[in-house]
C-alpha positions in Angstrom: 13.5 131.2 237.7 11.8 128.5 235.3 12.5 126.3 233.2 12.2 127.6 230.2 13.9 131.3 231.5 16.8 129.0 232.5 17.1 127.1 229.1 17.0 130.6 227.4 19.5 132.5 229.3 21.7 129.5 229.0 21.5 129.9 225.1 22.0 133.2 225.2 25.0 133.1 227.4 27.0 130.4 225.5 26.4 132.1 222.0 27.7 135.5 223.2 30.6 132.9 224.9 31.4 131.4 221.5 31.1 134.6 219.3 33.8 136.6 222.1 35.6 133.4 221.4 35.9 133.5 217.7 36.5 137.4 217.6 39.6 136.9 220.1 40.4 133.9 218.0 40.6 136.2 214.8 42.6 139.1 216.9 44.8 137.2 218.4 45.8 135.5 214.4 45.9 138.9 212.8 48.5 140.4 215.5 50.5 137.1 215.4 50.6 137.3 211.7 51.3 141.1 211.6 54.1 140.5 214.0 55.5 137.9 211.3 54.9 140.0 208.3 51.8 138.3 207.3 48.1 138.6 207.6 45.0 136.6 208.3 46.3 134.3 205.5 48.3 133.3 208.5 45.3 132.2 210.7 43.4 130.6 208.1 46.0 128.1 207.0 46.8 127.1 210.7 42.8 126.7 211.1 42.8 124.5 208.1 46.0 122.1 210.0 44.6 122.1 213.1 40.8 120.8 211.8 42.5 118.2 209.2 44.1 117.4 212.7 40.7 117.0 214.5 38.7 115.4 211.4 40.0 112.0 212.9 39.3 113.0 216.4 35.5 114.3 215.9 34.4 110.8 213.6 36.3 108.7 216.3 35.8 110.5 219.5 33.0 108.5 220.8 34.7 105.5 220.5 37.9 106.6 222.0 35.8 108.3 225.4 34.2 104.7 225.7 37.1 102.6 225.5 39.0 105.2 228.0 36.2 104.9 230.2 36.3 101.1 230.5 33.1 101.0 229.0 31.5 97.8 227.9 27.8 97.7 225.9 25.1 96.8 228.2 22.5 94.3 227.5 18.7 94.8 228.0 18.2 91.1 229.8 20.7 92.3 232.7 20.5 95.9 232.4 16.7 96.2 232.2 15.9 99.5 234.3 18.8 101.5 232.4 17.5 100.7 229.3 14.1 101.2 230.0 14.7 104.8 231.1 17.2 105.7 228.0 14.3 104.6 225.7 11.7 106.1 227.3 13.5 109.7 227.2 14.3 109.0 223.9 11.1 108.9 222.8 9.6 111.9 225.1 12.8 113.8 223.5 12.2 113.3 220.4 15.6 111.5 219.6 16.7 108.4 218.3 17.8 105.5 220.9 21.6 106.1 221.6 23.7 102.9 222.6 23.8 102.2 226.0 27.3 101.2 227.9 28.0 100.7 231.6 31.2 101.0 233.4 32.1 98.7 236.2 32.8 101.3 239.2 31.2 101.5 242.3 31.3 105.5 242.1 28.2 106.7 240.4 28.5 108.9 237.4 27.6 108.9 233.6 28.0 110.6 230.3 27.0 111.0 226.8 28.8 111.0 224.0 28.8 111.0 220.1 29.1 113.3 217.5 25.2 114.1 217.2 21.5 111.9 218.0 22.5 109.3 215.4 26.0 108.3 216.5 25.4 108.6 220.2 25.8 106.4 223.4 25.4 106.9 227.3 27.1 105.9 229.7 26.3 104.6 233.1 28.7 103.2 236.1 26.7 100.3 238.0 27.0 102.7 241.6 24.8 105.1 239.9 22.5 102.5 238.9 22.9 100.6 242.3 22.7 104.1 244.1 20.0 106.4 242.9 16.1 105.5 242.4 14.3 105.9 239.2 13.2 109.5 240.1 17.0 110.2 240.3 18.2 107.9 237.4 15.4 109.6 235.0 17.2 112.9 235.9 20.6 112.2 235.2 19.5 111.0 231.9 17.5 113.5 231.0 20.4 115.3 231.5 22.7 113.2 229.4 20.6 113.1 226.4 19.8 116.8 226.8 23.6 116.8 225.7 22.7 114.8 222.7 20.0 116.8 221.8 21.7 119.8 222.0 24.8 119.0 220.0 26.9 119.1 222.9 29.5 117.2 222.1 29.6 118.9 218.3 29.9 122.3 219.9 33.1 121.5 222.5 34.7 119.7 219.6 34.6 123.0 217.7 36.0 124.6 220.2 38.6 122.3 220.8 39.9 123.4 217.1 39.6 126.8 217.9 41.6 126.1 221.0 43.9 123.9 219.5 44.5 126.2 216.5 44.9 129.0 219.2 48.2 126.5 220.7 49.3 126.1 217.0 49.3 129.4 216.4 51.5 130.3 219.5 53.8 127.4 218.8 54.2 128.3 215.0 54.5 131.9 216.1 57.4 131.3 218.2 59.4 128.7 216.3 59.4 131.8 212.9 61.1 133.8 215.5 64.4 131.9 215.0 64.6 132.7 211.2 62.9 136.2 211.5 65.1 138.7 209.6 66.0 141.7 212.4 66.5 144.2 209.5 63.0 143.8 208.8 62.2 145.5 212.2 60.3 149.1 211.9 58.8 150.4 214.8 55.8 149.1 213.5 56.3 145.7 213.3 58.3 146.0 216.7 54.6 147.2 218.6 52.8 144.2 216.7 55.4 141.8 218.1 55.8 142.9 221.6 52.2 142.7 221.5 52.1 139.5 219.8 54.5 137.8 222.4 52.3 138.9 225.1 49.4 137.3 223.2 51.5 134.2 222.4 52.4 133.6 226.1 48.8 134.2 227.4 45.9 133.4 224.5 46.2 129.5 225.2 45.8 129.9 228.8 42.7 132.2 227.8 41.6 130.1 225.2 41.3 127.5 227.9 39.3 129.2 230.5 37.2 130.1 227.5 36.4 126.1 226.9 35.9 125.6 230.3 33.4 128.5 230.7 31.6 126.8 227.4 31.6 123.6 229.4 30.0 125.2 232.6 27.2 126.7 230.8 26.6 123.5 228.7 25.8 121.8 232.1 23.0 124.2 233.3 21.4 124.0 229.9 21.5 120.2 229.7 20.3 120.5 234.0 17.4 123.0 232.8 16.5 121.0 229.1 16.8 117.4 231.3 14.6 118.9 233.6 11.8 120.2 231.4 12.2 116.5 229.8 11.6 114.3 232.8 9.0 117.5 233.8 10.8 117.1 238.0 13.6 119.1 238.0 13.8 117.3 242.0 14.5 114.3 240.4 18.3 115.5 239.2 18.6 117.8 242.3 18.7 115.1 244.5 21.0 112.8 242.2 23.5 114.7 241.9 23.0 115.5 246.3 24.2 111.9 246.5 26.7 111.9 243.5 28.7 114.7 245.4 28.0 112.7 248.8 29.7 109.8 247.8 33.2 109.2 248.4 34.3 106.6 245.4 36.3 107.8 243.3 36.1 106.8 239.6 39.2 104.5 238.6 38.9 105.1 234.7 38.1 108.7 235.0 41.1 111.1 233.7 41.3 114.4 232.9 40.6 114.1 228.7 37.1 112.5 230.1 36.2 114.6 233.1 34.6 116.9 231.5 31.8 114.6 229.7 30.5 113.2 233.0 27.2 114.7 234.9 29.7 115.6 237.3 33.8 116.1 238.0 34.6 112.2 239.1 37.6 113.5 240.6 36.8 114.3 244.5 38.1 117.9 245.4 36.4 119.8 248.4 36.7 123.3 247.2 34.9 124.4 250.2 37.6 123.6 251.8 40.4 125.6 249.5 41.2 129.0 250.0 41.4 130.4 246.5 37.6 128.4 245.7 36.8 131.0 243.2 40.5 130.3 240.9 39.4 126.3 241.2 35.6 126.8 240.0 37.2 129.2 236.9 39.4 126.3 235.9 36.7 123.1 236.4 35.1 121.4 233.6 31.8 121.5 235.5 30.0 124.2 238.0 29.9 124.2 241.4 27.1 121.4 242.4 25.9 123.5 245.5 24.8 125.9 243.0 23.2 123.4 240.3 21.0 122.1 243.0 20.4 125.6 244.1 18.5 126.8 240.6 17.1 123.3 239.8 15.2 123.5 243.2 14.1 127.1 242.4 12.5 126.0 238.9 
């Protein structure tokens, strides 16, 4: 596989993700508003609640990831290496300079954030920086800005409206069951809401593996783009070899952050569970055995 082959299918595989994604999205509203007596008109004005909800949320998000993640703006005098390397990329990617932060923690890890190139920061904990040489640093990011570059962070916040409206949707759905009129049962309406209370119980939970499945093909793109960036796709393989290896465990990191670091900073051996295959479908990131696999085949 190459570079490019990998960066391709990646694109490929997260479009045909996001349109499955909308289409359920837009079955799941129609039965739901059926079942009620309505019709898309349902869906649309939920969508419109549940991105006035997120307007907030998408402007703000950077800031909110940063201050969650203990993160404090890093200055070039102390941090010169760090800063070097971000501008550098920056200018091989073709990308204005993001803001640099570092986080405090001996556990190495780091993430982008921001709501595209121009409002963007990266992130990097002072283990990863004491940890990893300049080969491996330059790879992870690479890898970070590839996540800038690609609208990244955009993308998941869509589909955390689509998700969210999804939750709405089920919540609304079964609150109007409580003032539903039974006389206005037919054995039409009666199929759409069987059906609909099945999809009410369950589309969240899909909606969710959904995102996460978005999130797991947005880290082999931004492993193949950082790759072709830095031009030594070894240079990420072996970074994230000792970012697994390493048993700190990053104090600031919590589930509504996990998912924008290189890697999942909360420890878990899936070798060593049983059902491995139910804990890669519900992590943020893929399995890192298999990341290092495909970046040393490029």
């Amino acid at each position: 596989m190459t570079i490019y082959s990998s960066i391709s299918s990646n694109k490929r595989k997260t479009w045909l993700i996001m349109i499955l994604f909308v289409l359920f999205f837009l079955t799941v509203s129609y039965i739901l508003g059926r079942a009620l007596g309505y019709g898309l008109s349902f869906a649309g004005v939920m969508l419109i609640i549940s991105g006035l909800m997120s307007f907030g949320s998408y402007y703000y998000s950077d800031k909110i990831v940063l201050a969650m993640s203990g993160a404090k703006p890093a200055t070039k005098e102390e941090y010169r290496d760090l800063f070097t390397t971000v501008e550098n990329l920056s200018i091989a990617s073709g990308t204005p300079m993001p803001k640099v932060y570092v986080v405090q923690d001996a556990a190495p890890n780091a993430f982008a954030t921001g709501r595209d190139p121009k409002h963007a920061a990266v992130c990097a904990t002072t283990g990863i920086l004491q940890k990893l040489s300049k080969a491996e640093l330059e790879g992870v990011i690479g890898h970070e800005l590839s996540h800038v570059k690609n609208y990244d962070t955009r993308l998941m916040g869509v589909v955390a409206i689509l998700v969210g409206s999804l939750s709405i949707l089920a919540d609304v759905f079964f609150r109007s069951l409580w003032f539903r009129d039974s006389d206005d049962n037919n054995r039409s309406s009666s199929i759409f809401m069987i059906v609909g209370i099945i999809l009410a119980i369950l589309s969240p939970i899909i909606a969710t593996l959904i995102q996460l499945a978005i999130s797991r093909r947005r880290e082999y793109l931004a492993d193949a783009d950082g790759a072709l960036l830095t031009r030594y796709p070894e240079g990420l393989a072996s970074a994230l070899e000792k970012i697994a290896a390493d048993k700190n465990i990053l104090k600031t990191a919590s589930t509504a952050t996990a998912h924008f670091y290189i890697e999942n900073p909360f420890k878990t051996d899936v070798k060593k569970k049983s059902g491995q295959w139910l804990v890669n479908l519900f992590s943020t990131h893929p399995p890192i055995n298999e990341r290092i696999r495909i970046l040393r085949s490029m």
